[in-house]
C-alpha positions, 0 to 999 in steps of 0.5 A, a space after each residue: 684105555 685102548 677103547 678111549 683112545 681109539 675112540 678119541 682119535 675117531 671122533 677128531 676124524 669126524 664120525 657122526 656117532 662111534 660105539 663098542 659093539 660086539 662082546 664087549 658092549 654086551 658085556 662078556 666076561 671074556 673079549 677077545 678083541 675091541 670092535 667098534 661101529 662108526 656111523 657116517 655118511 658113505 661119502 666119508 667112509 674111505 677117508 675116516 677108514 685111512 685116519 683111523 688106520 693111523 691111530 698112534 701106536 699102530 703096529 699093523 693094519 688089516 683095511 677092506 672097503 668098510 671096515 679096518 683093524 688096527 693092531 696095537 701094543 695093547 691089542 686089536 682094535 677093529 672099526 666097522 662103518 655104516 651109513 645113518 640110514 642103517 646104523 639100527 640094523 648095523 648096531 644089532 648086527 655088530 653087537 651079536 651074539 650070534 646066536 641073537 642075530 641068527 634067530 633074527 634073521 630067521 624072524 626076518 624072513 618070515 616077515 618078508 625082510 632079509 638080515 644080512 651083512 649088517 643090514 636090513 632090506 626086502 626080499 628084492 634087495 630094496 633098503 629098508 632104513 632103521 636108524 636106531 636099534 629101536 626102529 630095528 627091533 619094531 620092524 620085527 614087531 619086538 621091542 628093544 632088547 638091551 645087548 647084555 640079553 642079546 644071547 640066544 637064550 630064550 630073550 626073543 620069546 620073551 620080548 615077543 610076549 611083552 615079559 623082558 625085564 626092567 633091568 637094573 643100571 648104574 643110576 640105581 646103585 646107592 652104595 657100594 659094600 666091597 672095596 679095599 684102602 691101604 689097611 689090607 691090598 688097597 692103594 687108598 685111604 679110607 678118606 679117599 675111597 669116601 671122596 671117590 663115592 661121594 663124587 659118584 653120588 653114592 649115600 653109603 660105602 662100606 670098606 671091607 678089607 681082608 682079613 688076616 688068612 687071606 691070600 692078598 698081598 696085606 692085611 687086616 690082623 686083629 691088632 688092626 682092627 681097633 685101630 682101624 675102626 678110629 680111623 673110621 670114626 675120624 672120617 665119620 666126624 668130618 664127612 657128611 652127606 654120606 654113611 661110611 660102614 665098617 666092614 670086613 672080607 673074612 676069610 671061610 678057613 678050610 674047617 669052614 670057621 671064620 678067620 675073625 672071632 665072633 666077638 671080633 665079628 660083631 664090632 663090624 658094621 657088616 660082614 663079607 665072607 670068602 672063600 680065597 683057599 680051595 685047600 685042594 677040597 673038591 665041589 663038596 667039601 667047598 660047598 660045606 665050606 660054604 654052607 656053614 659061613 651061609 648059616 653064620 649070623 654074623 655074615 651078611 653077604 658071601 662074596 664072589 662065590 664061584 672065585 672066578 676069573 674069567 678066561 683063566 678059570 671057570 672057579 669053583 664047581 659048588 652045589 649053587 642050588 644048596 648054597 642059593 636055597 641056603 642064602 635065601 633061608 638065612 637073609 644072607 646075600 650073594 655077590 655080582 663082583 665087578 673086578 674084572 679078575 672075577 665078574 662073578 656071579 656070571 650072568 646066568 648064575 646070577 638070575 638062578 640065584 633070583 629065582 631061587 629067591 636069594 638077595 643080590 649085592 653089586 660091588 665094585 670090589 675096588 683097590 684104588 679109587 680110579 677103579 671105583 666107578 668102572 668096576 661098578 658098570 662091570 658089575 652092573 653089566 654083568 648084572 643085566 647078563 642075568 635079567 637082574 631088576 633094582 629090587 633083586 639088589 640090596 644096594 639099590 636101597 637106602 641106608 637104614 634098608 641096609 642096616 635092617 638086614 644086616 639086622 635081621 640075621 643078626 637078630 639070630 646070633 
């Protein structure tokens, strides 16, 4: 909502083009404060600085001659300013990270140019107009690099050599397997959350609500569940166009036992399982905990497995690489959860489990429909943090490709 309104109220004082840049646009999992890069001619520049300095609520300003920041109820917005010519080098400069734009630079001069102070000139000090990032990047002999790879860590080389990825986007998602109704911790029915996602355009949706051991404010007791499971068909008969799953998000206990029975299990369309309670168990323990839910037939997907939360805690310090060789053993899939109380796996983790040949699932891990649609570019973003291409993600495939490797480990049962 801040990003929307200042955005807003930018663009009726008459930007040419406005962007979040900075760790936001790269999709960090922690941002510190909103910046965005307003492109306009330099004549503008004074009087679009004054009007976005009146943004409403604004309790404080902090104004030099291209940039402002507006402090509000909400937080800091800062607006940075470049003129069309430069809007390439500015953007590239203003996304970051640091790093990135350090080794940049360092490619810059060798090739006789000069990055500094959001733009791109010769070494005589003469302008050197790029009006897109694309533009930018080839006149470092690069292709474009997509901001969420933009760490400093290896992109570079990689683009250099003609190796970067075709990273997955939100185009590419046909389902969503992890959201909550109103029968545990959501806000919606599950007729609801079925128009939501038809509206996005998705063929399939699962809805996986807590088992009844989970820490979440309700949940799903096995009383609930056949009930629950009437209502799925009720919506079944009167929707089409869409495939409606039945799933759970059952709890691993502290024995490493499912909180469903498997006769219960096996009555699910599919089955997350988590890992909410530590119990006060240290990186081994919890990996076994872990590892026998992996083993588990009946479990499909094992969700947000480092149980998060960006800037609050760094989660669980398990044995990834056990759990990812596990996974890919078992045909057990791994989460990217787009809440923002987890974004997990992060990027890096995410691209150790591809590597380790584990299949991805991207979920919105959504508890009211308004969240669906962002919860999933979250997910999405942190995904491309990662190098995630669509064929590392289950639910970039279609609705039997689904259901045949839920299948497949079943078939073990």
């Amino acid at each position: 909502m801040l990003v929307s309104s200042a955005i807003g109220e930018a663009q009726r004082a008459g930007f040419v083009a406005l962007t979040p840049v900075g760790s936001l646009r790269r999709f960090a999992p922690a941002v510190g404060g909103v910046s965005l890069l307003g492109i306009a001619p330099q004549v503008r520049h004074a009087d679009l600085l004054t009007a976005f300095a009146r943004l409403t609520e604004a309790a404080a300003t902090d104004q030099s001659d291209s940039s402002v920041t507006v402090t509000t109820p909400r937080g800091a917005v800062t607006l940075h300013l470049t003129s069309p010519d430069q809007a390439g080098a500015a953007l590239v400069w203003h996304t970051g990270s640091r790093a990135h734009v350090k080794q940049l630079q360092a490619r810059a001069g060798r090739r006789g140019l000069r990055f500094a102070g959001a733009a791109l000139s010769r070494a005589a000090s003469e302008a050197v107009a790029c009006a897109s990032e694309h533009d930018f990047y080839a006149l470092l002999d690069l292709p474009y690099i997509a901001p969420e790879l933009r760490s400093g860590d290896g992109e570079i080389e990689t683009a250099s050599s003609g190796g970067l990825p075709t990273l997955i986007s939100e185009a590419d998602i046909r389902g969503d397997l992890h959201m909550h109704s109103s029968w545990s911790d959501g806000q919606n029915s599950i007729a609801d959350l079925v128009s939501a996602a038809r509206q996005l355009g998705y063929e399939y949706l699962a809805v996986t609500d807590h088992s009844q051991h989970a820490w979440s404010s309700r949940q799903l007791t096995t009383r609930d569940v056949p009930r629950q499971r009437t209502e799925i068909e009720e919506v079944r008969l009167g929707t089409q166009g869409i495939e409606l799953l039945h799933g759970v998000e059952v709890d691993i206990m502290p024995d490493g036992s499912l909180d469903f029975d498997d006769d219960l299990l096996r009555g699910f369309d599919i089955v997350l399982a988590s890992l909410h309670d530590a119990a006060g168990h240290g990186a081994a323990r919890l990996t076994e905990r872990y590892l026998r839910a992996i083993h588990h037939p009946l479990v499909n997907v094992i969700t947000h497995p480092a149980n998060r939360s960006p800037a609050h805690s760094d989660g669980y310090a398990v044995d990834f690489d056990r759990l990812f060789a596990a996974a890919a053993s078992t045909g057990t899939a791994m989460e990217i959860d787009g809440a923002p109380g987890h974004l997990d796996m992060d990027g890096a983790l995410a691209r150790r489990a591809v590597a380790a040949g584990v299949t991805l699932v991207i979920d919105s891990d959504c508890h009211r429909v308004e969240a669906l649609a962002r919860q999933m570019q979250f997910g999405v973003g942190t995904a491309r943090r990662g190098w995630i291409e669509p064929q590392h993600v289950l639910n970039t495939r279609g609705i039997d490709e689904v259901r045949a490797f839920v299948a497949r480990k079943r078939a073990h049962a």
